[in-house]
mmCIF file as gemmi writes it, N, C-alpha and C atoms, coordinates in Angstrom:
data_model
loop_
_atom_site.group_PDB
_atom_site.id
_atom_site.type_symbol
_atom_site.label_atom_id
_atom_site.label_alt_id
_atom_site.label_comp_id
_atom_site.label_asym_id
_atom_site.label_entity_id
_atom_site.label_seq_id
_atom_site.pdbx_PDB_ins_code
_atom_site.Cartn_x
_atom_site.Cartn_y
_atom_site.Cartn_z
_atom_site.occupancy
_atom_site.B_iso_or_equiv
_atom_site.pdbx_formal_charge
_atom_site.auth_seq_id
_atom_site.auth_asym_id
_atom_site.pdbx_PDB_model_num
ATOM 1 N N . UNK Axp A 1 ? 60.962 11.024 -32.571 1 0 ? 1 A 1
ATOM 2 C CA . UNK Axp A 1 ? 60.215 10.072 -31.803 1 0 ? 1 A 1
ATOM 3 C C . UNK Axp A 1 ? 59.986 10.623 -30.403 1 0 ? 1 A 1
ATOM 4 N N . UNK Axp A 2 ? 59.149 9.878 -30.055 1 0 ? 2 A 1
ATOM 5 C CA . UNK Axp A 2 ? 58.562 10.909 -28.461 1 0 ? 2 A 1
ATOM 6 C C . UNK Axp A 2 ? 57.476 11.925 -28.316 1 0 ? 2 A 1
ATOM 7 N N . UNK Axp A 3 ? 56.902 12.304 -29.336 1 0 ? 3 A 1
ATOM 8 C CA . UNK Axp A 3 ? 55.655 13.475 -29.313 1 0 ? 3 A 1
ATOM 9 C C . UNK Axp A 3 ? 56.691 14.678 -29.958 1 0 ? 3 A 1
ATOM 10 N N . UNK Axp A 4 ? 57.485 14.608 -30.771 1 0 ? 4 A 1
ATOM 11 C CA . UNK Axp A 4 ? 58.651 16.006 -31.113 1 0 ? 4 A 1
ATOM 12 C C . UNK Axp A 4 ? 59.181 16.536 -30.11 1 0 ? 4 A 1
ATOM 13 N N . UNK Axp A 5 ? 59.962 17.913 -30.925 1 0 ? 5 A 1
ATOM 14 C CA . UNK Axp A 5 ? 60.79 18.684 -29.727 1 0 ? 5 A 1
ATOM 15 C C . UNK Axp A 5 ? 60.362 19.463 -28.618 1 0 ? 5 A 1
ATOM 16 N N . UNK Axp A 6 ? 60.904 19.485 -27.695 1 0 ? 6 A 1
ATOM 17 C CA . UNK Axp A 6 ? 60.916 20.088 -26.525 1 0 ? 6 A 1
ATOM 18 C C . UNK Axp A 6 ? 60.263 21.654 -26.999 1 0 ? 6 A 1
ATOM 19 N N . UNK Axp A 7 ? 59.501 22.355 -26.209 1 0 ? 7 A 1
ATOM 20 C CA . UNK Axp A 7 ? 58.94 23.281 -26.414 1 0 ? 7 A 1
ATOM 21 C C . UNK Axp A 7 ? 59.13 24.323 -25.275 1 0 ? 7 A 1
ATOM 22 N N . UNK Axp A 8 ? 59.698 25.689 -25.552 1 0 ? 8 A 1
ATOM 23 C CA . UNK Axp A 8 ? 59.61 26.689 -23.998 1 0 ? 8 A 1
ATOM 24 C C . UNK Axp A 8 ? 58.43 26.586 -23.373 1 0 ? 8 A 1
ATOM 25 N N . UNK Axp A 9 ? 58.524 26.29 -22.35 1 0 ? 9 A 1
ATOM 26 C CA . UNK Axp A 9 ? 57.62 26.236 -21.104 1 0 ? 9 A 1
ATOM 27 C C . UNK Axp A 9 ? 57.491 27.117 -19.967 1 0 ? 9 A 1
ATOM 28 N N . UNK Axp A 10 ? 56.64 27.579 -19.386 1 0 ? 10 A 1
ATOM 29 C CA . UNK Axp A 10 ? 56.515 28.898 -17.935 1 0 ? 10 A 1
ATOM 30 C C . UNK Axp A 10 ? 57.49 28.141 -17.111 1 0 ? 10 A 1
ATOM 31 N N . UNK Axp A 11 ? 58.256 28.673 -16.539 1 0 ? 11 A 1
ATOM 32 C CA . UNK Axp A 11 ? 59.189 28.974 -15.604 1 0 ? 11 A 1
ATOM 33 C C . UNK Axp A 11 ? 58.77 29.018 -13.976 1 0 ? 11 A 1
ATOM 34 N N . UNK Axp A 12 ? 57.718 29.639 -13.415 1 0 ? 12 A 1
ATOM 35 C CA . UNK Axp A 12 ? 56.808 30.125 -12.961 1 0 ? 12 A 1
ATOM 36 C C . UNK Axp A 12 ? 56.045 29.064 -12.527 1 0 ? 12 A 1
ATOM 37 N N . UNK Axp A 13 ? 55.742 28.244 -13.138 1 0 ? 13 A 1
ATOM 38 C CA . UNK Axp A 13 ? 54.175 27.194 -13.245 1 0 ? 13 A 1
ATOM 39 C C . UNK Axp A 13 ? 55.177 26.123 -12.366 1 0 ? 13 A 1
ATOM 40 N N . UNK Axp A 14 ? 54.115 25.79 -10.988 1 0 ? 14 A 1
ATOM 41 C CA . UNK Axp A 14 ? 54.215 24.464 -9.827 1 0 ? 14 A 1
ATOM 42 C C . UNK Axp A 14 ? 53.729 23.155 -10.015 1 0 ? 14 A 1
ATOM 43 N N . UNK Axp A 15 ? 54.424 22.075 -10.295 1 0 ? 15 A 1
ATOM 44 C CA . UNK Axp A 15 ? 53.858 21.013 -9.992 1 0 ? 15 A 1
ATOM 45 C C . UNK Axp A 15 ? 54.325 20.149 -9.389 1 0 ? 15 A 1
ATOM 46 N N . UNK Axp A 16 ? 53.336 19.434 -9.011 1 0 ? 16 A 1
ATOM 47 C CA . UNK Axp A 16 ? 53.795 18.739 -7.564 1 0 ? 16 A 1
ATOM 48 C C . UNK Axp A 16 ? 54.414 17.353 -8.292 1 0 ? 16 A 1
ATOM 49 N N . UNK Axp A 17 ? 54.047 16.711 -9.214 1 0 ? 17 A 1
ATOM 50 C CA . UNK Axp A 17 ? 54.922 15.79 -10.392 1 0 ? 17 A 1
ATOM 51 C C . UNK Axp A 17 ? 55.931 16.406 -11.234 1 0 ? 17 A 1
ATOM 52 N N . UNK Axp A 18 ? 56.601 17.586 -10.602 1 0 ? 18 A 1
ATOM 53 C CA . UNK Axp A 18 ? 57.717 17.841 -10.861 1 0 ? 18 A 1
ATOM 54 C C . UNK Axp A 18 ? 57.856 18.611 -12.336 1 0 ? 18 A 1
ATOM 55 N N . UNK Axp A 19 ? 56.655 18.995 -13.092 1 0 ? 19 A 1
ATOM 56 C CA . UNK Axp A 19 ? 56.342 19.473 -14.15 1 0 ? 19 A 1
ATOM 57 C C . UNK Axp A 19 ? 57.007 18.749 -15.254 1 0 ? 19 A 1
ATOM 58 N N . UNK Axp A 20 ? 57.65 19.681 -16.526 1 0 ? 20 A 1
ATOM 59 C CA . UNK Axp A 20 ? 57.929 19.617 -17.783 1 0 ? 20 A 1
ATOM 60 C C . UNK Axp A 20 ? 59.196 18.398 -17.714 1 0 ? 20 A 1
ATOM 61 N N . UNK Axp A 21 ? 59.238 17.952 -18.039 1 0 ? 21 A 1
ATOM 62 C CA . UNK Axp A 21 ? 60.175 16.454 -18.593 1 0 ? 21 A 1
ATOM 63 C C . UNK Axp A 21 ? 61.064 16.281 -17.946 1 0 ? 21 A 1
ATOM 64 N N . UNK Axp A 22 ? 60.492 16.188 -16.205 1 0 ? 22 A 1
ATOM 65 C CA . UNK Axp A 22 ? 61.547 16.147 -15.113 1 0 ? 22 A 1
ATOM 66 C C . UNK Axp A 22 ? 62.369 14.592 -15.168 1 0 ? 22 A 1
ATOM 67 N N . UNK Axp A 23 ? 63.319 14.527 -14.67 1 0 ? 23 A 1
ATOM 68 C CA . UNK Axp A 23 ? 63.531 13.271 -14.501 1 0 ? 23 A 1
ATOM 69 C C . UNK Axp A 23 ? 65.28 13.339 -13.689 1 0 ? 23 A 1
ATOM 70 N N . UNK Axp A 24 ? 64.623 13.182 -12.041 1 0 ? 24 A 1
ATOM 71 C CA . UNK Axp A 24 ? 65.424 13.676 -11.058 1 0 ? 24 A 1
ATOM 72 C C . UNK Axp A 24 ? 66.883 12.785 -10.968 1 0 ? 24 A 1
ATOM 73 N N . UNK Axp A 25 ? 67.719 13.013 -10.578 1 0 ? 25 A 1
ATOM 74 C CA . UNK Axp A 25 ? 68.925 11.945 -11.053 1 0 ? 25 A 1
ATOM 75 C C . UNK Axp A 25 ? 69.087 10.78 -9.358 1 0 ? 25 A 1
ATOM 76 N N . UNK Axp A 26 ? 68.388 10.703 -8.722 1 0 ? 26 A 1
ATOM 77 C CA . UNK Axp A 26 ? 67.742 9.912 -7.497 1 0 ? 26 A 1
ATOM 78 C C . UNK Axp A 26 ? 66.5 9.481 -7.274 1 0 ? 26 A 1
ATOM 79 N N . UNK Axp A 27 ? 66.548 9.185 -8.841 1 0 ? 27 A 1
ATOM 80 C CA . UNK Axp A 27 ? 64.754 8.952 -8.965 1 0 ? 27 A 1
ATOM 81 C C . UNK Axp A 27 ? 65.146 7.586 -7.956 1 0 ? 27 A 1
ATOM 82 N N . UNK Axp A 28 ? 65.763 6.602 -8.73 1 0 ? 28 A 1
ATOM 83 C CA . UNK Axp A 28 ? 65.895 4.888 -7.857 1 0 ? 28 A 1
ATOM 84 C C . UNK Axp A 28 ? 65.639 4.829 -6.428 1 0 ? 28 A 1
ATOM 85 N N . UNK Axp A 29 ? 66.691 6.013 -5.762 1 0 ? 29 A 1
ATOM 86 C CA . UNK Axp A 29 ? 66.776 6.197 -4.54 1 0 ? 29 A 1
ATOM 87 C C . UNK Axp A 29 ? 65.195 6.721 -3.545 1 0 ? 29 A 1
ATOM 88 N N . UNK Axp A 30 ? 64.185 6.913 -4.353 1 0 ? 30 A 1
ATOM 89 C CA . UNK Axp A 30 ? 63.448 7.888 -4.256 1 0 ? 30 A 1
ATOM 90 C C . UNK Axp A 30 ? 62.439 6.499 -3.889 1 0 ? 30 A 1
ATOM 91 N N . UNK Axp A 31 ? 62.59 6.093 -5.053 1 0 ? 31 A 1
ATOM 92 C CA . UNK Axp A 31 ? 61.332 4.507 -4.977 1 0 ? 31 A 1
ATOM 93 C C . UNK Axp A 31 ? 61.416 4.227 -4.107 1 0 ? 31 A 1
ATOM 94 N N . UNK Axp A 32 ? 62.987 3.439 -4.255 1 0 ? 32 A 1
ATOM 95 C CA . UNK Axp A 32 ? 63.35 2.343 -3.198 1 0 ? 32 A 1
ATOM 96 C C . UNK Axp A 32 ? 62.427 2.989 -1.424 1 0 ? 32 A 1
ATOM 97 N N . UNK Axp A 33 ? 62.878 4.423 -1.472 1 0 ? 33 A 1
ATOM 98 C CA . UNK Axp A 33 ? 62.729 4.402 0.782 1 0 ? 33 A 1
ATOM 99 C C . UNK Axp A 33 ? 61.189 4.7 0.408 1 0 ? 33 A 1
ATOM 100 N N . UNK Axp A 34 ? 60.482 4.978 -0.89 1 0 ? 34 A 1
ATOM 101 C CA . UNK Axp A 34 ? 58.854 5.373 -0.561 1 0 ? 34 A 1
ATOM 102 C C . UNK Axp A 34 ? 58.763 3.551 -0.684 1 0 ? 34 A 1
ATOM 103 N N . UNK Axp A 35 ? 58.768 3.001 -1.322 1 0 ? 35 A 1
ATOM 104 C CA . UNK Axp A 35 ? 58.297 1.784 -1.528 1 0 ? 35 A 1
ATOM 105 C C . UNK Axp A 35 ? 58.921 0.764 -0.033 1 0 ? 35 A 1
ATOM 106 N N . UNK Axp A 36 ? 59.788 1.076 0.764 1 0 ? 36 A 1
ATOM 107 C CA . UNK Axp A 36 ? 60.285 0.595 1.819 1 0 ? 36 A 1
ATOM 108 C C . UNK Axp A 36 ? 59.761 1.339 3.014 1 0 ? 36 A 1
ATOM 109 N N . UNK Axp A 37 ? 59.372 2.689 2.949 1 0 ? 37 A 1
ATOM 110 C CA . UNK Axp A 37 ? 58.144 3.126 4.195 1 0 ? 37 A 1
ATOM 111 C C . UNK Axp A 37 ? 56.796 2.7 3.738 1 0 ? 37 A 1
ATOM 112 N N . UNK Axp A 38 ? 56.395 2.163 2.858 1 0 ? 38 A 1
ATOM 113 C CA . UNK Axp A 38 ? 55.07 1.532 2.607 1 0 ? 38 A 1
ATOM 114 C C . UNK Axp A 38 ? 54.872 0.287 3.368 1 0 ? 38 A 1
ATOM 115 N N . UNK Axp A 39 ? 56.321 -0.495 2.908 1 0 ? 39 A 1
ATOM 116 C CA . UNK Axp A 39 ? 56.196 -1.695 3.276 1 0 ? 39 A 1
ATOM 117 C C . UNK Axp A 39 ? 56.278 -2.473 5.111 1 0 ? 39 A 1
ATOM 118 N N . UNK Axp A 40 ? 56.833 -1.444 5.284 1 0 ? 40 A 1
ATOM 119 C CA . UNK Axp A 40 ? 57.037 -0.965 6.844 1 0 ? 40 A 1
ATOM 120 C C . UNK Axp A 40 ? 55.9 -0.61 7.363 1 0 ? 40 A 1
ATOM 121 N N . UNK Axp A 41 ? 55.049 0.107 7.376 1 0 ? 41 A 1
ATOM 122 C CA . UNK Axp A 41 ? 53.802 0.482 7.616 1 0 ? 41 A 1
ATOM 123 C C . UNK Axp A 41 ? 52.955 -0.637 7.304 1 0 ? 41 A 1
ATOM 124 N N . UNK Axp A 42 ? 52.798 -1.026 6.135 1 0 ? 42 A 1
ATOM 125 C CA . UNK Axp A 42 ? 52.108 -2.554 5.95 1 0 ? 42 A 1
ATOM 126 C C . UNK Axp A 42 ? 51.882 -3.772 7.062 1 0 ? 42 A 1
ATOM 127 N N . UNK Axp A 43 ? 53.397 -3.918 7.209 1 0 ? 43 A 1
ATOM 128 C CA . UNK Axp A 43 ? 53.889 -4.869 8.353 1 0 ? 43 A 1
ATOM 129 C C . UNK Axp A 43 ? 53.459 -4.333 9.443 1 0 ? 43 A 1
ATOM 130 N N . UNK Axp A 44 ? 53.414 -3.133 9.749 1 0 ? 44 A 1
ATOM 131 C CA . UNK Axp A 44 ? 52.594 -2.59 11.402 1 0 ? 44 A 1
ATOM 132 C C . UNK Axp A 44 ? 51.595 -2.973 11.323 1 0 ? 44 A 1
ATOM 133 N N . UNK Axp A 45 ? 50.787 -2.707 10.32 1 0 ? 45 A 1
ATOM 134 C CA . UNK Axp A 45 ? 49.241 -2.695 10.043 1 0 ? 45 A 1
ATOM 135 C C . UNK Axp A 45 ? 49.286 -4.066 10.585 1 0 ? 45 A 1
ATOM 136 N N . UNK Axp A 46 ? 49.319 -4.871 9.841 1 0 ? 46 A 1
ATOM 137 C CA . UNK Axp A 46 ? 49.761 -6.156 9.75 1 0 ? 46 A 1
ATOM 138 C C . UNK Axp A 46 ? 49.458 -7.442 11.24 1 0 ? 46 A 1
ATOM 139 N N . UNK Axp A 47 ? 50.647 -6.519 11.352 1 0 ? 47 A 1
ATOM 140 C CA . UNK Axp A 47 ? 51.221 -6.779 12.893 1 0 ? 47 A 1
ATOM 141 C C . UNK Axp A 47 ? 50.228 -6.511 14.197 1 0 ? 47 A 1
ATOM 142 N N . UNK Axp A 48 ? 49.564 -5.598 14.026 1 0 ? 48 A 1
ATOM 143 C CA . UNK Axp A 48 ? 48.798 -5.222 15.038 1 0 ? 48 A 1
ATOM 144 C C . UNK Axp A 48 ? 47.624 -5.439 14.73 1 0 ? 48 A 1
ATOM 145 N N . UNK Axp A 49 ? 47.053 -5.601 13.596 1 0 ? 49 A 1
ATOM 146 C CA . UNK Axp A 49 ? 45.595 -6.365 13.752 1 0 ? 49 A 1
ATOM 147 C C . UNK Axp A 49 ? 45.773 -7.677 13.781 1 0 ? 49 A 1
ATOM 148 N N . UNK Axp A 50 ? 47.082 -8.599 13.783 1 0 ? 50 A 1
ATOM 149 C CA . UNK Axp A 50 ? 46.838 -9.982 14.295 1 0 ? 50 A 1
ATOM 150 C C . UNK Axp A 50 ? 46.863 -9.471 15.764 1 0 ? 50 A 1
ATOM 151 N N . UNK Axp A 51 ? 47.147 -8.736 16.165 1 0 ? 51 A 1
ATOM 152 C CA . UNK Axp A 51 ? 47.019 -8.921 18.073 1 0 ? 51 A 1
ATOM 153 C C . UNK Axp A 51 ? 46.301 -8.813 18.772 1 0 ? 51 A 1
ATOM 154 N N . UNK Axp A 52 ? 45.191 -7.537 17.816 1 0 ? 52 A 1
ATOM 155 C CA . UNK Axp A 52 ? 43.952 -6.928 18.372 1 0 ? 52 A 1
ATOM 156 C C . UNK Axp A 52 ? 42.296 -8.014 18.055 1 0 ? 52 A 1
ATOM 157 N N . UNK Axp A 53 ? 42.972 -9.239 16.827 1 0 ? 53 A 1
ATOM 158 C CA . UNK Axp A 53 ? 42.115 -10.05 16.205 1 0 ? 53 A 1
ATOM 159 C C . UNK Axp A 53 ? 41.783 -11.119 17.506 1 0 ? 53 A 1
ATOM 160 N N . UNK Axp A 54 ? 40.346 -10.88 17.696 1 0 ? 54 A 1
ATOM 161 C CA . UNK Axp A 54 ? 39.571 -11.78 18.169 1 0 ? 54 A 1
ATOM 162 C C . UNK Axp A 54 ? 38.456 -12.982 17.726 1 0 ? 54 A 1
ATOM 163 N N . UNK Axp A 55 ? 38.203 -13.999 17.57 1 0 ? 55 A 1
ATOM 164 C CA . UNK Axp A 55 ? 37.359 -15.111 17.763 1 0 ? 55 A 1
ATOM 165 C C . UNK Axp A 55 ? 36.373 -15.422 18.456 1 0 ? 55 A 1
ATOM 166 N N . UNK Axp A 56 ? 35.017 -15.282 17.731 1 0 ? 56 A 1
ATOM 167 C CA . UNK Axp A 56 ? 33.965 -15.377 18.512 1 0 ? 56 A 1
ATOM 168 C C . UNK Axp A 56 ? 33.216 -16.362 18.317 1 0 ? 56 A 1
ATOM 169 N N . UNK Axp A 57 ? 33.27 -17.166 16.623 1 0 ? 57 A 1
ATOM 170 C CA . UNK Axp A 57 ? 32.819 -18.319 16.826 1 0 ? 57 A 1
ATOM 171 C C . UNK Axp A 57 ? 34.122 -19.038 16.067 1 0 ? 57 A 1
ATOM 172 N N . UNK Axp A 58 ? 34.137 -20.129 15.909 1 0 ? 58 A 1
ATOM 173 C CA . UNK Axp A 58 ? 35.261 -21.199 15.606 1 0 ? 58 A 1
ATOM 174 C C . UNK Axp A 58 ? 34.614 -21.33 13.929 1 0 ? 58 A 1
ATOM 175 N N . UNK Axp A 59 ? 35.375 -21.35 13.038 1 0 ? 59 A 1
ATOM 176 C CA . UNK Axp A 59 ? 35.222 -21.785 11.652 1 0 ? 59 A 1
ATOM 177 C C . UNK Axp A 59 ? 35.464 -22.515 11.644 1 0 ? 59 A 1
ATOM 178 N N . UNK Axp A 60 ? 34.078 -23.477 10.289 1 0 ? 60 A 1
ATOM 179 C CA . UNK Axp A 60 ? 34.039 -25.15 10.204 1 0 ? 60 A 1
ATOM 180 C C . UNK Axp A 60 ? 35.004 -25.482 9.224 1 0 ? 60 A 1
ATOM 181 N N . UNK Axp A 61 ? 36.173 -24.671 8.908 1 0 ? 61 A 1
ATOM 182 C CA . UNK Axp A 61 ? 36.922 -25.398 7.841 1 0 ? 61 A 1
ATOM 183 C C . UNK Axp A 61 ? 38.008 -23.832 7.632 1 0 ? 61 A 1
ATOM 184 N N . UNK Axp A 62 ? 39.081 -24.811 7.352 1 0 ? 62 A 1
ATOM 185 C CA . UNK Axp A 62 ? 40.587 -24.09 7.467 1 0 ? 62 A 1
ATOM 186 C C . UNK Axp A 62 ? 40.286 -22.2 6.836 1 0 ? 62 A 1
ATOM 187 N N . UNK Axp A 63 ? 40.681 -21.717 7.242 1 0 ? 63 A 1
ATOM 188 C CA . UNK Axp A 63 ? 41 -20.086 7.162 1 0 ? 63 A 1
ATOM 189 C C . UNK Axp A 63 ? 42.388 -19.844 7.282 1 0 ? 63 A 1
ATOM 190 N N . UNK Axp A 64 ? 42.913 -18.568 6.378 1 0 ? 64 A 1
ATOM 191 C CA . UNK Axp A 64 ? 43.99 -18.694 6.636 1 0 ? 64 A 1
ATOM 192 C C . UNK Axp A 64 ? 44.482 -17.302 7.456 1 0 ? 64 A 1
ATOM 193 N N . UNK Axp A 65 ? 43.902 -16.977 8.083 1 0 ? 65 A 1
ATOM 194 C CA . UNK Axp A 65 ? 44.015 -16.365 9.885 1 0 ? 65 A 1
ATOM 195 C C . UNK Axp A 65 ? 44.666 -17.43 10.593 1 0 ? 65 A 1
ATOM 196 N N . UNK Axp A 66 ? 43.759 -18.669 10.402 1 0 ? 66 A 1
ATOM 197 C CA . UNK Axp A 66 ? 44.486 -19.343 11.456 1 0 ? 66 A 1
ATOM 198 C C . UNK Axp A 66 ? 46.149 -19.96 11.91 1 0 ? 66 A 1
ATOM 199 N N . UNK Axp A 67 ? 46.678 -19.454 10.938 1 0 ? 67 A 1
ATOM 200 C CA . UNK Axp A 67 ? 48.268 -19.65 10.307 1 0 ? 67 A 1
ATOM 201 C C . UNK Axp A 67 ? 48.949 -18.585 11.808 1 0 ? 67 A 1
ATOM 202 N N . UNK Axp A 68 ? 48.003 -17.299 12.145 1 0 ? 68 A 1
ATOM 203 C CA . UNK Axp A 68 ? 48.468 -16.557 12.953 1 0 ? 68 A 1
ATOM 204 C C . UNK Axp A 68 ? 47.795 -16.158 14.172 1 0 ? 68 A 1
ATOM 205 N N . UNK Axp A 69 ? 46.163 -16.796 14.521 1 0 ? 69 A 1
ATOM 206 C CA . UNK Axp A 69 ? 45.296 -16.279 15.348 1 0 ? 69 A 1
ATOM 207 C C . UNK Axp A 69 ? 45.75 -16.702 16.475 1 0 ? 69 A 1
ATOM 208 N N . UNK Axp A 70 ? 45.339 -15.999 17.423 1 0 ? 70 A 1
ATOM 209 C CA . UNK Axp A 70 ? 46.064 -16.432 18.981 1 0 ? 70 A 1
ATOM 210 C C . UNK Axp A 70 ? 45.325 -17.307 19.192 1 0 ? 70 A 1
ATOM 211 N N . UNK Axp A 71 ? 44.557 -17.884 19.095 1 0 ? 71 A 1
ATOM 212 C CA . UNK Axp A 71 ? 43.291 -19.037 19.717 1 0 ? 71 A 1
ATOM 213 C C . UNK Axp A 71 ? 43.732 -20.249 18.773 1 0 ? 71 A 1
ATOM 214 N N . UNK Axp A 72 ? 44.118 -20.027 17.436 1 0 ? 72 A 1
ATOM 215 C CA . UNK Axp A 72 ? 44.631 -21.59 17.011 1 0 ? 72 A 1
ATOM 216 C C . UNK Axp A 72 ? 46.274 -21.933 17.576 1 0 ? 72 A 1
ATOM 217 N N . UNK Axp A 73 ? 47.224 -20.721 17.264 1 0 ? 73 A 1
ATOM 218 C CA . UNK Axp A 73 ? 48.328 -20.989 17.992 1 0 ? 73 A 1
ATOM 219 C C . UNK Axp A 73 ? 48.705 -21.471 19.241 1 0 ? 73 A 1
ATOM 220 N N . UNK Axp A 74 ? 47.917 -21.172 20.396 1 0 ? 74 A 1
ATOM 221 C CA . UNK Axp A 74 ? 47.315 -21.869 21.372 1 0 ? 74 A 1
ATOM 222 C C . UNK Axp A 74 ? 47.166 -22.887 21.525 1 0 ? 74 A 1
ATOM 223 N N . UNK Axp A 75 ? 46.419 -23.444 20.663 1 0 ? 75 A 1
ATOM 224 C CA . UNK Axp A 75 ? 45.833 -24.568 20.96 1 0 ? 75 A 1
ATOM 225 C C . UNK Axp A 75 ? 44.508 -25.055 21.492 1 0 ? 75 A 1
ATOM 226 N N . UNK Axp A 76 ? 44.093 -23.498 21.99 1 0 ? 76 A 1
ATOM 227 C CA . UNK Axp A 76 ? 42.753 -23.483 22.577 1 0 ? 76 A 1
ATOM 228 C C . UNK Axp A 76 ? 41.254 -23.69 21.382 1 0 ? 76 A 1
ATOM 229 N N . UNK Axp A 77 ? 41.496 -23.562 20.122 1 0 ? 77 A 1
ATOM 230 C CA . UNK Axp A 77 ? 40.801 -24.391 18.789 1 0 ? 77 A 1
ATOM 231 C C . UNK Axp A 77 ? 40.983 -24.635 18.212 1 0 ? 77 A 1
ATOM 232 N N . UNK Axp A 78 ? 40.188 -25.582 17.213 1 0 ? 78 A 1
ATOM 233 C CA . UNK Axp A 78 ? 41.012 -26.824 16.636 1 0 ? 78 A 1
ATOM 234 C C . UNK Axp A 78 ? 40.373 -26.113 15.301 1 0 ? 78 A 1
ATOM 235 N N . UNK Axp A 79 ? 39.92 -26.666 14.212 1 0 ? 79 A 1
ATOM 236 C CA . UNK Axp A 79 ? 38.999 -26.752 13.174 1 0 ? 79 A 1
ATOM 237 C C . UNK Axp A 79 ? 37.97 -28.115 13.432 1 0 ? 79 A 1
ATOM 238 N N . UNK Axp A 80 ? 36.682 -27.562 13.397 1 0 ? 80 A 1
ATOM 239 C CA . UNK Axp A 80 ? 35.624 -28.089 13.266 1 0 ? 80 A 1
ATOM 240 C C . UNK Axp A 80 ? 35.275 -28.387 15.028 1 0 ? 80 A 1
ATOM 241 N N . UNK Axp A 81 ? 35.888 -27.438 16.181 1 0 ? 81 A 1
ATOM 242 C CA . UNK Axp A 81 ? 35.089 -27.837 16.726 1 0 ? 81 A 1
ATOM 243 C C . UNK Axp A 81 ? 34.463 -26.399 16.847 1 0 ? 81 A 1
ATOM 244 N N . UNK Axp A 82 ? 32.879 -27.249 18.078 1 0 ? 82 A 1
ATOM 245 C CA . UNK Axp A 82 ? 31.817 -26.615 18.37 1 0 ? 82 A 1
ATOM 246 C C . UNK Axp A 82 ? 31.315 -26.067 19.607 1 0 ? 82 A 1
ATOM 247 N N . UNK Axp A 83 ? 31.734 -25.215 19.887 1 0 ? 83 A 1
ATOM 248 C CA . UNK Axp A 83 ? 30.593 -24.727 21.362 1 0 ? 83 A 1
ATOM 249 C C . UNK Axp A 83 ? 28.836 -25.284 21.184 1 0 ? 83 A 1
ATOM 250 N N . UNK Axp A 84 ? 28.617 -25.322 22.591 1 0 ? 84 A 1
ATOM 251 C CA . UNK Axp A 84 ? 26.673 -26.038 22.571 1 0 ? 84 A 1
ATOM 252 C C . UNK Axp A 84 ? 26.759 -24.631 22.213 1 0 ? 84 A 1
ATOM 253 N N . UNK Axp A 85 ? 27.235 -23.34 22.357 1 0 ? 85 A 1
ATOM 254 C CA . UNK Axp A 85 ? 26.469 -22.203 21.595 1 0 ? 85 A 1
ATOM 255 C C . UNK Axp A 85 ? 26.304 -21.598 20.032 1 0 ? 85 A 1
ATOM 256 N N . UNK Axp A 86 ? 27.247 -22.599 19.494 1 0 ? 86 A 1
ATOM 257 C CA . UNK Axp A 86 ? 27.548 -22.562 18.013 1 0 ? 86 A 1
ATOM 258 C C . UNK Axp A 86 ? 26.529 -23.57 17.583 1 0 ? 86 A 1
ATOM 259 N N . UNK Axp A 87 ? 26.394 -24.96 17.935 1 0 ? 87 A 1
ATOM 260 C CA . UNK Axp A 87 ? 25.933 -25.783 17.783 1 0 ? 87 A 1
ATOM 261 C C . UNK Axp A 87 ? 23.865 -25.243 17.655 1 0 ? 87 A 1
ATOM 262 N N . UNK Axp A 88 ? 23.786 -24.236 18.874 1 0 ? 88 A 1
ATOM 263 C CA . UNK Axp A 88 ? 22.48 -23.99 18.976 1 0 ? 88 A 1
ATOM 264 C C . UNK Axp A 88 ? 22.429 -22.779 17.709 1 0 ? 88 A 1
ATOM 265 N N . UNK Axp A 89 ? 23.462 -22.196 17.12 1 0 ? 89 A 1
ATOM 266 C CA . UNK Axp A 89 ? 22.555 -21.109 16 1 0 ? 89 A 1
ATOM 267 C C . UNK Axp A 89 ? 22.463 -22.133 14.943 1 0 ? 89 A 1
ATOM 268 N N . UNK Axp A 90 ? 22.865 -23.042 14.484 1 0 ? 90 A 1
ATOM 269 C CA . UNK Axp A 90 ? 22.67 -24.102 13.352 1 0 ? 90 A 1
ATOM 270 C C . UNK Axp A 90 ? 21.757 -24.587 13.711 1 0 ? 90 A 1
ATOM 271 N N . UNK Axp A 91 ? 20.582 -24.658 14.11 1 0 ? 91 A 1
ATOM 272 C CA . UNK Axp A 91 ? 19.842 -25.451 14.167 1 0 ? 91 A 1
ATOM 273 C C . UNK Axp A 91 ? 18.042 -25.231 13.277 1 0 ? 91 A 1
C-alpha cells in the first residue's frame, strides 16, 4: 500500500520540499513558529491599516470597520448621518 517500494534515488538531486520521502522529525515544531510568524505579521498588517484608515464619507448603514475606525470610536460619526456635502452627491 502507498504506490509500492521505495526505489534508489540520486543522492545528488536538491529540493527545496526536501525531496524523496522526507519526513523531518520537527516537522510539528516547524508549523507551529511558520504558522505563528504568519499570524504575527497578519496582526501588524492588521494593526496598522486600522491606524492609517481614513473616512471620507460616512456609510448609510452598519460596516464592520466601524467596530474599529477612529471616527466611530470617537464618537465623531454615528450611522446614517450626513454632511450638506454627502447630502449634495445624492441628489
Amino acid at each position: 500500500m502507498g504506490g509500492g517500494a521505495r526505489f534508489p534515488y540520486p543522492k545528488h538531486v536538491w529540493s527545496p520540499a526536501g525531496g524523496w520521502w522526507t519526513q523531518p522529525k520537527n516537522w510539528r515544531m516547524n508549523t507551529a513558529l511558520t504558522m505563528g510568524a504568519i499570524l504575527l505579521i497578519n496582526v501588524w498588517v492588521f494593526k496598522k491599516s486600522c491606524e492609517l484608515e481614513k473616512r471620507y464619507n460616512n456609510p448609510s448603514r452598519w460596516i464592520p470597520s466601524m467596530m474599529w475606525s477612529k471616527e466611530f470610536l470617537d464618537g465623531k460619526w454615528k450611522v446614517g448621518d450626513e454632511t450638506e456635502d454627502q447630502k449634495d452627491n445624492f441628489k
